[in-house]
C-alpha positions in Angstrom: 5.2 -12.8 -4.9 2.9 -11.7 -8.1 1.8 -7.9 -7.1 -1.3 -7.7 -9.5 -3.3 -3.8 -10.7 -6.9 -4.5 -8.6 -9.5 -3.6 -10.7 -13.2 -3.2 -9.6 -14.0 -7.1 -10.1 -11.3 -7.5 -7.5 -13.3 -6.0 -5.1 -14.8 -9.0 -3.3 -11.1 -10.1 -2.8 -10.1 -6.9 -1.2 -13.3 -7.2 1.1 -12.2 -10.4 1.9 -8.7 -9.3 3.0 -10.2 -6.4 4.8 -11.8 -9.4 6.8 -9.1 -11.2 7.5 -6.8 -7.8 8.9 -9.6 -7.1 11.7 -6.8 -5.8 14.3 -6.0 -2.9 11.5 -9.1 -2.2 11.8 -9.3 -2.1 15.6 -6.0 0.1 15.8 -7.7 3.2 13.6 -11.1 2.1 15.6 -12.8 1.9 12.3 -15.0 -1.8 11.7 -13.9 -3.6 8.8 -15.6 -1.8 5.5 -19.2 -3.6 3.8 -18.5 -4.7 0.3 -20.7 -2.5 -1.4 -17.9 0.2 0.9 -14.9 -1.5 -0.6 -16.6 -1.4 -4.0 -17.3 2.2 -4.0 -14.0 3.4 -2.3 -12.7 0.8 -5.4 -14.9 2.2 -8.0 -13.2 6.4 -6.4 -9.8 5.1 -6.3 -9.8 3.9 -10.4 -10.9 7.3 -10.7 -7.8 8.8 -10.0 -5.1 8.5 -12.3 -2.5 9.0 -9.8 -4.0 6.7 -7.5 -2.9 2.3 -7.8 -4.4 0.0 -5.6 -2.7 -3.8 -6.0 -3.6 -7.0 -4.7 -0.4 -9.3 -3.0 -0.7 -12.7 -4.0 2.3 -15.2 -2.4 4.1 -18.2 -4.4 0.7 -20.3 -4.4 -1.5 -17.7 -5.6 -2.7 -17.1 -2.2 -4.2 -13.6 -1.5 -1.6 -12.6 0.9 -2.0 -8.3 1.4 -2.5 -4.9 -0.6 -0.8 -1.8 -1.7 -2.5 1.3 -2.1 -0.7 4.3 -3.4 -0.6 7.5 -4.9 2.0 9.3 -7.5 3.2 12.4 -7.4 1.4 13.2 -3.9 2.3 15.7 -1.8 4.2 16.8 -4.4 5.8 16.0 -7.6 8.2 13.1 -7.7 6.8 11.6 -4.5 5.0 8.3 -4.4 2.7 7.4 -1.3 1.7 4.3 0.3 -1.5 5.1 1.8 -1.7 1.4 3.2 -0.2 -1.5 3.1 -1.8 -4.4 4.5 -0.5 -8.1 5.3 -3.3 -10.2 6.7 -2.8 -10.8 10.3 -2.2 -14.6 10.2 1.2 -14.4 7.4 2.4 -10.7 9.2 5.8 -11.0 10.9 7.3 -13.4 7.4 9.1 -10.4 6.0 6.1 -10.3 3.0 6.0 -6.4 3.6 9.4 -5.8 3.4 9.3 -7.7 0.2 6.4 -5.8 -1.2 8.1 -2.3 -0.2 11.2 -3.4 -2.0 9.2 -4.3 -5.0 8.0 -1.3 -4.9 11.3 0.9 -4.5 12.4 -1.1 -7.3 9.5 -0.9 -9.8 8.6 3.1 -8.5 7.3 5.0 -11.5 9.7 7.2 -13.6 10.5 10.6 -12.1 9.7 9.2 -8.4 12.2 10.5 -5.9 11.2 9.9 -2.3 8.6 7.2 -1.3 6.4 8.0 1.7 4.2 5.7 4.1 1.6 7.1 6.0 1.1 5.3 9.4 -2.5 5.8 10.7 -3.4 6.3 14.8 -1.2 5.4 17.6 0.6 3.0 15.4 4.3 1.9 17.1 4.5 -1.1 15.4 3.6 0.2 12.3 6.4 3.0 12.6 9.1 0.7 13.9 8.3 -1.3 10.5 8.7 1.4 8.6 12.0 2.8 10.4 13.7 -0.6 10.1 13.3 -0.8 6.1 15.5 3.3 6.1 12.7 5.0 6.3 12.3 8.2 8.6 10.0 10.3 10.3 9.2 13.3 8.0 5.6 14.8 9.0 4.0 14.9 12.1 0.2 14.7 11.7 -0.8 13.1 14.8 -3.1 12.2 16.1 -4.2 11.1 13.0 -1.0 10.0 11.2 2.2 10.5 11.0 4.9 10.0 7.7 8.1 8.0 7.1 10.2 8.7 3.9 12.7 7.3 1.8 14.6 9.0 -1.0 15.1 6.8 -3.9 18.9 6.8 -5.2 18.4 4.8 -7.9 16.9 5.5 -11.9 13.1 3.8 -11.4 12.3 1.6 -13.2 8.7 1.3 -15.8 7.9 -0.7 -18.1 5.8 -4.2 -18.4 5.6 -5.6 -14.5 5.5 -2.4 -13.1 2.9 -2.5 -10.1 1.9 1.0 -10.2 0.0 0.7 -13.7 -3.6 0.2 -13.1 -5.4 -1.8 -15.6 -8.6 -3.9 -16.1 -8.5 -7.6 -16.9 
């Protein structure tokens, strides 16, 4: 698995993951986003120096999902996913699971809890979250809800940390 910063020239690709994740799409009964939308929500993200967005790649170098999240938000020392995303046709091969563990153990210095949103009416979505130790925090239905995690561990930074955004 090769967890790579997305930068705006990245965008297409993210489109093109959007595209093959339709059924998220259908569950927060949104369509799947234009590419001039991904672009721009792209182009806002990279503006934020809190915010990471990463592309998933698997063994091969095939585009396999996407991690978007955000330091220190809702508060200081918490890390949020805002979404992750498998496409539909590899979910259900443990790939999240492996990107949330990358993640625990590559979370940015001073991070002390991860959370995951989980958008809609979403059971799957919170079972996933619940088997990995996470647990329900924040009721913010019927839009989301949150799942949390406290890190026991000293995070780790450095060169291969996914939460650096850079452009290639």
């Amino acid at each position: 698995m090769n967890v790579t910063p997305l930068a705006l020239h990245h965008a297409p690709l993210l489109h093109r993951l959007y595209t093959s994740a339709p059924g998220y799409f259908d569950l927060i009964s949104a369509r799947v986003p234009s590419l001039s939308e991904v672009q721009r929500d792209v182009e806002i993200a990279l503006l934020d120096p809190r915010r990471s967005l990463a592309l998933v790649h698997d063994d091969h170098g095939d585009l396999i999902g996407s991690l978007d999240c955000k330091r220190d938000y809702p508060e200081a020392g918490d890390l949020t996913i805002n979404l992750l995303l498998i496409r539909e046709d590899r979910q259900s091969q443990g790939l999240g699971e492996q990107v949330v563990r990358h993640l625990e153990s590559h979370a940015p210095p001073g991070t002390t809890r991860i959370l995951a949103s989980v958008l809609g009416d979403n059971p799957r979505g919170a079972r996933f979250w619940e088997r990995l130790g996470y647990s329900f925090t924040l009721d913010a239905r019927p839009v989301m809800s949150w799942y949390a995690r406290p890190l026991n561990r000293a995070p780790l930074n450095g060169p291969g940390a996914p939460l650096t955004v850079a452009s290639d």
